[in-house]
KOLTORNU-40132 format. One record per residue (C-alpha): residue number from 1; residue in three letters; chain; x, y, z. Coordinates in pm, 1 decimal, decimal comma. Layout:
REM KOLTORNU-40132
[voke NUM "Ala" "A" [X Y Z]];
...
This chain:
REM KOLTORNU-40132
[voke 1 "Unk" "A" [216,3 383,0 2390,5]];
[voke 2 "Unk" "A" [467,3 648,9 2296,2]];
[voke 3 "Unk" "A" [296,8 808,0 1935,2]];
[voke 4 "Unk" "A" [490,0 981,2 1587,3]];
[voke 5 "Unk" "A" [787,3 702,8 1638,3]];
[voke 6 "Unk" "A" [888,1 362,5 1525,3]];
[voke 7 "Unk" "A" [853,6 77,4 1707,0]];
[voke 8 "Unk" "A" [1086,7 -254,1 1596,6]];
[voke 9 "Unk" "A" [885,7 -501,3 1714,4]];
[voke 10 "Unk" "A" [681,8 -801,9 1644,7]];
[voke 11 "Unk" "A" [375,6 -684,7 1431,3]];
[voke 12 "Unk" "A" [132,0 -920,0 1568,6]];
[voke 13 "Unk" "A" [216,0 -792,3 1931,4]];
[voke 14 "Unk" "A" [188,2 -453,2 1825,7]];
[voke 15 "Unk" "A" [-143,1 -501,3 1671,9]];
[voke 16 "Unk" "A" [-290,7 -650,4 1980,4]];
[voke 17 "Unk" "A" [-137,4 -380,6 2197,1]];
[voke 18 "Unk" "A" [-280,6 -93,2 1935,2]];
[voke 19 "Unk" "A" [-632,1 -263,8 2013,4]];
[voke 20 "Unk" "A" [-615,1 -289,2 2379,8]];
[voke 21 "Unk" "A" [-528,8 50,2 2385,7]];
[voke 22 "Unk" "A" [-763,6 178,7 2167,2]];
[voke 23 "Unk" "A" [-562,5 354,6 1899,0]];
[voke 24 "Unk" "A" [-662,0 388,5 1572,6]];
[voke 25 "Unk" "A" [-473,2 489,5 1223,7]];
[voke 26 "Unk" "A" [-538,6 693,7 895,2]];
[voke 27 "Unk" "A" [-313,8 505,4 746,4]];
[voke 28 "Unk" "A" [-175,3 125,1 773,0]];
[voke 29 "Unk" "A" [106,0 48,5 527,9]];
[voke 30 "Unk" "A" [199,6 -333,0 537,9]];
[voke 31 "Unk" "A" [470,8 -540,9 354,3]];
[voke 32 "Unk" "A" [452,0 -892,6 525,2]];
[voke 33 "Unk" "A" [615,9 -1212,5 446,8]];
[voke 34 "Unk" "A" [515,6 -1349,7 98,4]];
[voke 35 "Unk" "A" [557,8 -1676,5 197,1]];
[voke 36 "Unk" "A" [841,5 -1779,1 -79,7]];
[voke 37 "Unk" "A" [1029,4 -2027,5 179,0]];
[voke 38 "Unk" "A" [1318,5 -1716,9 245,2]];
[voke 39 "Unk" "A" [1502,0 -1735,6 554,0]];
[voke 40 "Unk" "A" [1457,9 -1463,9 787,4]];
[voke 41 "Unk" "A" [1533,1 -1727,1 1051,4]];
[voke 42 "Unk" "A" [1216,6 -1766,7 1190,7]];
[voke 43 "Unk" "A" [985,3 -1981,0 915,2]];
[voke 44 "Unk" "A" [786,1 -1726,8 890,7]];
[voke 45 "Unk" "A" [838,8 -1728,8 509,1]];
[voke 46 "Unk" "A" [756,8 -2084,6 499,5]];
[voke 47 "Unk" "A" [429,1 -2177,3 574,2]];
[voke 48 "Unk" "A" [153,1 -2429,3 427,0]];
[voke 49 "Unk" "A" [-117,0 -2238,6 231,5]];
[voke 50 "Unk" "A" [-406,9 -2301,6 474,6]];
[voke 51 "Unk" "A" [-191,4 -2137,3 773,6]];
[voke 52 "Unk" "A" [-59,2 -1862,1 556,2]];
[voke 53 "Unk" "A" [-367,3 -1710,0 474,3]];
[voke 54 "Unk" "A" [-520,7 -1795,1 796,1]];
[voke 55 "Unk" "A" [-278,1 -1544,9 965,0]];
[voke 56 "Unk" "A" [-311,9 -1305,6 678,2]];
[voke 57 "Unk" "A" [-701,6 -1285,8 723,1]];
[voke 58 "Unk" "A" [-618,3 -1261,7 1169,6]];
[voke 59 "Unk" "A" [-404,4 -994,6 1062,7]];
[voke 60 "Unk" "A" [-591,3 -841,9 790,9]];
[voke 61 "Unk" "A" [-933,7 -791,1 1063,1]];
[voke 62 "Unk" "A" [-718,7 -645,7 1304,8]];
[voke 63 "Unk" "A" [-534,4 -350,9 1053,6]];
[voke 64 "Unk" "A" [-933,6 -283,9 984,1]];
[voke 65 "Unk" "A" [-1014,4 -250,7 1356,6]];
[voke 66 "Unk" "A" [-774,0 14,3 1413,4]];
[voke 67 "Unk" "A" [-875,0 177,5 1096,1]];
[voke 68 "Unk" "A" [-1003,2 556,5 1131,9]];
[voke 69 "Unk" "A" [-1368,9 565,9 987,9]];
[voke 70 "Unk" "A" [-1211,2 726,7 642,7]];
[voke 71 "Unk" "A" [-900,2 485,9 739,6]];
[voke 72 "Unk" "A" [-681,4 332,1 447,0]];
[voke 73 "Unk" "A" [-474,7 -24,7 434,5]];
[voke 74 "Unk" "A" [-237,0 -51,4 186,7]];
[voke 75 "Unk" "A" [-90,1 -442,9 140,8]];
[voke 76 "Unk" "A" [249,7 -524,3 -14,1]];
[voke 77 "Unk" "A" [189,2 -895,0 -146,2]];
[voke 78 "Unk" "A" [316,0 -1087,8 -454,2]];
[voke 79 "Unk" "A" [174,3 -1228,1 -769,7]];
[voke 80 "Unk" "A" [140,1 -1557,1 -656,8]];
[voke 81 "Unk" "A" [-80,1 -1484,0 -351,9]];
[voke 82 "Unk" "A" [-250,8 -1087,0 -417,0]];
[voke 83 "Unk" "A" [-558,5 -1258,2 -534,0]];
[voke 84 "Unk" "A" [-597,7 -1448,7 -250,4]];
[voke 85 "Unk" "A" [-548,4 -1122,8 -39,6]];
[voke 86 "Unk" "A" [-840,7 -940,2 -237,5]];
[voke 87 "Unk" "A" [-1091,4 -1201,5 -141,8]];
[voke 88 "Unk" "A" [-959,3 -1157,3 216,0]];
[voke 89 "Unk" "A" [-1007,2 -775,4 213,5]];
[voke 90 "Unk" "A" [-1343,3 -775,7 64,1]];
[voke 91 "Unk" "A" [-1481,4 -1052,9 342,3]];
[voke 92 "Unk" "A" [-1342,7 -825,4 583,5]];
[voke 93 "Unk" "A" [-1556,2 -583,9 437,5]];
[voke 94 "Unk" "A" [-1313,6 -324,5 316,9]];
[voke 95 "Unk" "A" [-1354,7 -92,5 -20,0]];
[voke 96 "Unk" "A" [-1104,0 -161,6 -303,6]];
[voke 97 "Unk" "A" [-944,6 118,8 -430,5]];
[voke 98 "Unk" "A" [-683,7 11,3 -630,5]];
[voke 99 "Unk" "A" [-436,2 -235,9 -712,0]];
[voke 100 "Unk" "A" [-82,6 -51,2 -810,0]];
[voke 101 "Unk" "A" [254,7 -171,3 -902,6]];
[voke 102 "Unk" "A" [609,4 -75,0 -714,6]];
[voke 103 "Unk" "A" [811,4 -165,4 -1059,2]];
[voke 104 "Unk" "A" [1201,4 -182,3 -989,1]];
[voke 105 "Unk" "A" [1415,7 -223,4 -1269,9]];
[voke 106 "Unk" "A" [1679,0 -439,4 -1120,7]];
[voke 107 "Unk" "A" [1500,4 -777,1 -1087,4]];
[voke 108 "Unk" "A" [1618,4 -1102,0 -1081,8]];
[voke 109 "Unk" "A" [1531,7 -1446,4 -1144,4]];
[voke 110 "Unk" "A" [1724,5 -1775,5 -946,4]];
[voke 111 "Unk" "A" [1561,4 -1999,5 -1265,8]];
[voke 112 "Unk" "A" [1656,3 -2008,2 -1641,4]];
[voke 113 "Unk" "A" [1256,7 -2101,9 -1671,2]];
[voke 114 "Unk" "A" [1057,8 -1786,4 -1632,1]];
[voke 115 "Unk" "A" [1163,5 -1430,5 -1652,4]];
[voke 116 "Unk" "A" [1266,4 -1194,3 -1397,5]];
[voke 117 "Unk" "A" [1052,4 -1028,8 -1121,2]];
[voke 118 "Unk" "A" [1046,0 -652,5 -1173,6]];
[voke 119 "Unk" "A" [729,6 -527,2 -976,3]];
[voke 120 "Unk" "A" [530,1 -590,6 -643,2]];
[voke 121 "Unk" "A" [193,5 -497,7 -622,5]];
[voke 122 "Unk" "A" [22,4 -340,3 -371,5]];
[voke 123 "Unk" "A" [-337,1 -353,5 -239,5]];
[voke 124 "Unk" "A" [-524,2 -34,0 -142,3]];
[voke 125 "Unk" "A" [-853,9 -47,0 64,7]];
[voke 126 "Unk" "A" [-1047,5 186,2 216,5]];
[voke 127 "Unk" "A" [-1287,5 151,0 566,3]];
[voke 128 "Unk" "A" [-1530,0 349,2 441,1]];
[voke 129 "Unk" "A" [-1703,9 272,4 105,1]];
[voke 130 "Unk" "A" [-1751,9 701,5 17,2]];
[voke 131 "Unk" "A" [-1510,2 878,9 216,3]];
[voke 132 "Unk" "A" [-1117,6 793,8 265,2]];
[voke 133 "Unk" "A" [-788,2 966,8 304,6]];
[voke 134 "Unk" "A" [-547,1 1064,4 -17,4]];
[voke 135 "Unk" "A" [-330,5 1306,2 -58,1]];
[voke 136 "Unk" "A" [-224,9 1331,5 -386,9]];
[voke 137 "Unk" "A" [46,2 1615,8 -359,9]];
[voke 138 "Unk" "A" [267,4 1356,8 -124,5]];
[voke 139 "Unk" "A" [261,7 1046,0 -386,8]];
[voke 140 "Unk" "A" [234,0 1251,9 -707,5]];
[voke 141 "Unk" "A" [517,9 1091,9 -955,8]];
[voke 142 "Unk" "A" [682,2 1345,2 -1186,9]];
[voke 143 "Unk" "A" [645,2 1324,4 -1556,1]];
[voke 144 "Unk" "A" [954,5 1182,3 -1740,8]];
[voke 145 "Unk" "A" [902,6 1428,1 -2038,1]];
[voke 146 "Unk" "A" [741,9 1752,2 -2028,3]];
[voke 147 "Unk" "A" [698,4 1718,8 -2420,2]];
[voke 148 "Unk" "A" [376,1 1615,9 -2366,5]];
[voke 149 "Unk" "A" [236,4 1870,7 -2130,5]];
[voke 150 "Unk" "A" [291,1 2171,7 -2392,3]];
[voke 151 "Unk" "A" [-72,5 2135,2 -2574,8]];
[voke 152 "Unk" "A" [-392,6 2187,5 -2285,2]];
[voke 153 "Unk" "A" [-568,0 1941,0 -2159,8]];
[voke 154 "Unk" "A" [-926,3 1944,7 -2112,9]];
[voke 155 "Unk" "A" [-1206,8 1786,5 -1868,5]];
[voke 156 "Unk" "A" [-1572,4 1876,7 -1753,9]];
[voke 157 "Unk" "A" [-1628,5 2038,3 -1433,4]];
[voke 158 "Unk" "A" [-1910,3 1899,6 -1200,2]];
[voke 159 "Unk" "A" [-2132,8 2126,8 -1383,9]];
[voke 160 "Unk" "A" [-2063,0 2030,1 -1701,0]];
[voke 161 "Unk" "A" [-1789,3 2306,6 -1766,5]];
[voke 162 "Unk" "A" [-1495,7 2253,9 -1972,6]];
[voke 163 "Unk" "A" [-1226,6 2315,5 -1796,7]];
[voke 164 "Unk" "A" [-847,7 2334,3 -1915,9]];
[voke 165 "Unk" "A" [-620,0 2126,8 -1633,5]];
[voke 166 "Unk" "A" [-341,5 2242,5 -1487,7]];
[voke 167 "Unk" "A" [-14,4 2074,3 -1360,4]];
[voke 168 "Unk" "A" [72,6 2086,6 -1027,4]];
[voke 169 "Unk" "A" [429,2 2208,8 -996,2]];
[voke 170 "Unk" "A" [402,3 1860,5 -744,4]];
[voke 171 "Unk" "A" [499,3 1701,5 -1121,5]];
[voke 172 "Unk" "A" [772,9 1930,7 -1248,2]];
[voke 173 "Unk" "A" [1055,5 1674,0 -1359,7]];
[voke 174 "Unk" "A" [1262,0 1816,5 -1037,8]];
[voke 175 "Unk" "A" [1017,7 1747,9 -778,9]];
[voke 176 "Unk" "A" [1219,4 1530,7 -573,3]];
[voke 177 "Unk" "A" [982,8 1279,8 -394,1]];
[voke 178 "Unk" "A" [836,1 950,8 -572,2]];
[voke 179 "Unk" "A" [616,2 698,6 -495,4]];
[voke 180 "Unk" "A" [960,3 448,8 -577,7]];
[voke 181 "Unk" "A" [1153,1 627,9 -295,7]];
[voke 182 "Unk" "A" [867,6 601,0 -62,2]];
[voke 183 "Unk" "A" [777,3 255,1 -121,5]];
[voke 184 "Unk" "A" [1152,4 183,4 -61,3]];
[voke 185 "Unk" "A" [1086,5 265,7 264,2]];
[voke 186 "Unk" "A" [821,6 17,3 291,9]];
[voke 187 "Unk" "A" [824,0 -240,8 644,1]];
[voke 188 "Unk" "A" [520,7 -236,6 878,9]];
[voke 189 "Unk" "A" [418,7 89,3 920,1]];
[voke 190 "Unk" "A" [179,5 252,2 1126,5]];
[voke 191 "Unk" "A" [55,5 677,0 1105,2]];
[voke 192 "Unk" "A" [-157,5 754,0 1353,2]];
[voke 193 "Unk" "A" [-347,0 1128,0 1307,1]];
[voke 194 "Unk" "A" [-241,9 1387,7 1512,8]];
């Protein structure tokens, strides 16, 4: 296996082909099929209940078997199913971390009877229950007003210390990169450490 590119390929092949060969990730960044009976020509997107999650559990072991020890998963789902996917994670003995929202502002709804979708949230779970990967500096979101930022801001230390906090210039309003433009990159990704 050829490493730092993407593959196109069937993600449950690739899986099984990661574990054969022994290969393990920092990072696993999934958005599967929701199963909301869309066409992508293949019924994947279409499934009963009992065989959805079935394959989301087979699927969810094997992203935390080629987890790093301080290896993270993050899960793309929807509303109707992330709770489902929780219970999954924690019987596959992961760490929740956090639950976050990807909220797009063009949503749309095919029914007059409930409002539009404007978010998708996302699952992250750690391997390890103490130690995990994050680096803030590459997801850090910049502020929409700076307003805010012109009186200090305080917090204690470990020792007890106040300490005044500083921005990172990671949030001036400039700082190109956001977690919106990343997670519009989203499909099944895989980092492996070099």
């Amino acid at each position: 296996m050829e490493l730092n590119r993407i593959y196109n390929a069937d993600s449950d092949t690739m899986l099984n082909e990661f574990i054969r060969e022994g290969i393990k990730f920092d990072l696993i960044l999934t958005d599967p099929p929701y199963n909301l009976n869309k066409n992508f020509g293949n019924d994947s997107d279409s499934l009963p209940l009992p065989l959805f999650l079935g394959i989301t559990r087979d699927r969810i072991e094997k992203c935390r078997d080629l987890l790093t020890p301080t290896g993270s998963i993050v899960w793309f789902g929807i509303h109707n199913y992330i709770g489902f996917i929780q219970v999954i994670m924690y019987e596959a003995k992961l760490h929740y971390r956090r639950m976050n929202i990807w909220r797009y502002e063009n949503g749309f709804s095919r029914t007059t009877t409930s409002p539009a979708a404007q978010y998708e949230p996302f699952l992250w779970y750690s391997k390890s229950p103490k130690k995990w990967t994050y680096n803030a500096d590459d997801v850090r979101v910049p502020y929409k007003s700076v307003e805010r930022l012109k009186n200090p801001v305080y917090y204690n230390g470990k020792n007890g210390e106040r300490k005044e906090w500083k921005r990172s210039r990671a949030r001036e309003p400039n700082w190109p990169r956001t977690i919106t433009e990343n997670a519009a990159t989203r499909r099944h990704f895989f980092y492996e450490r070099s």
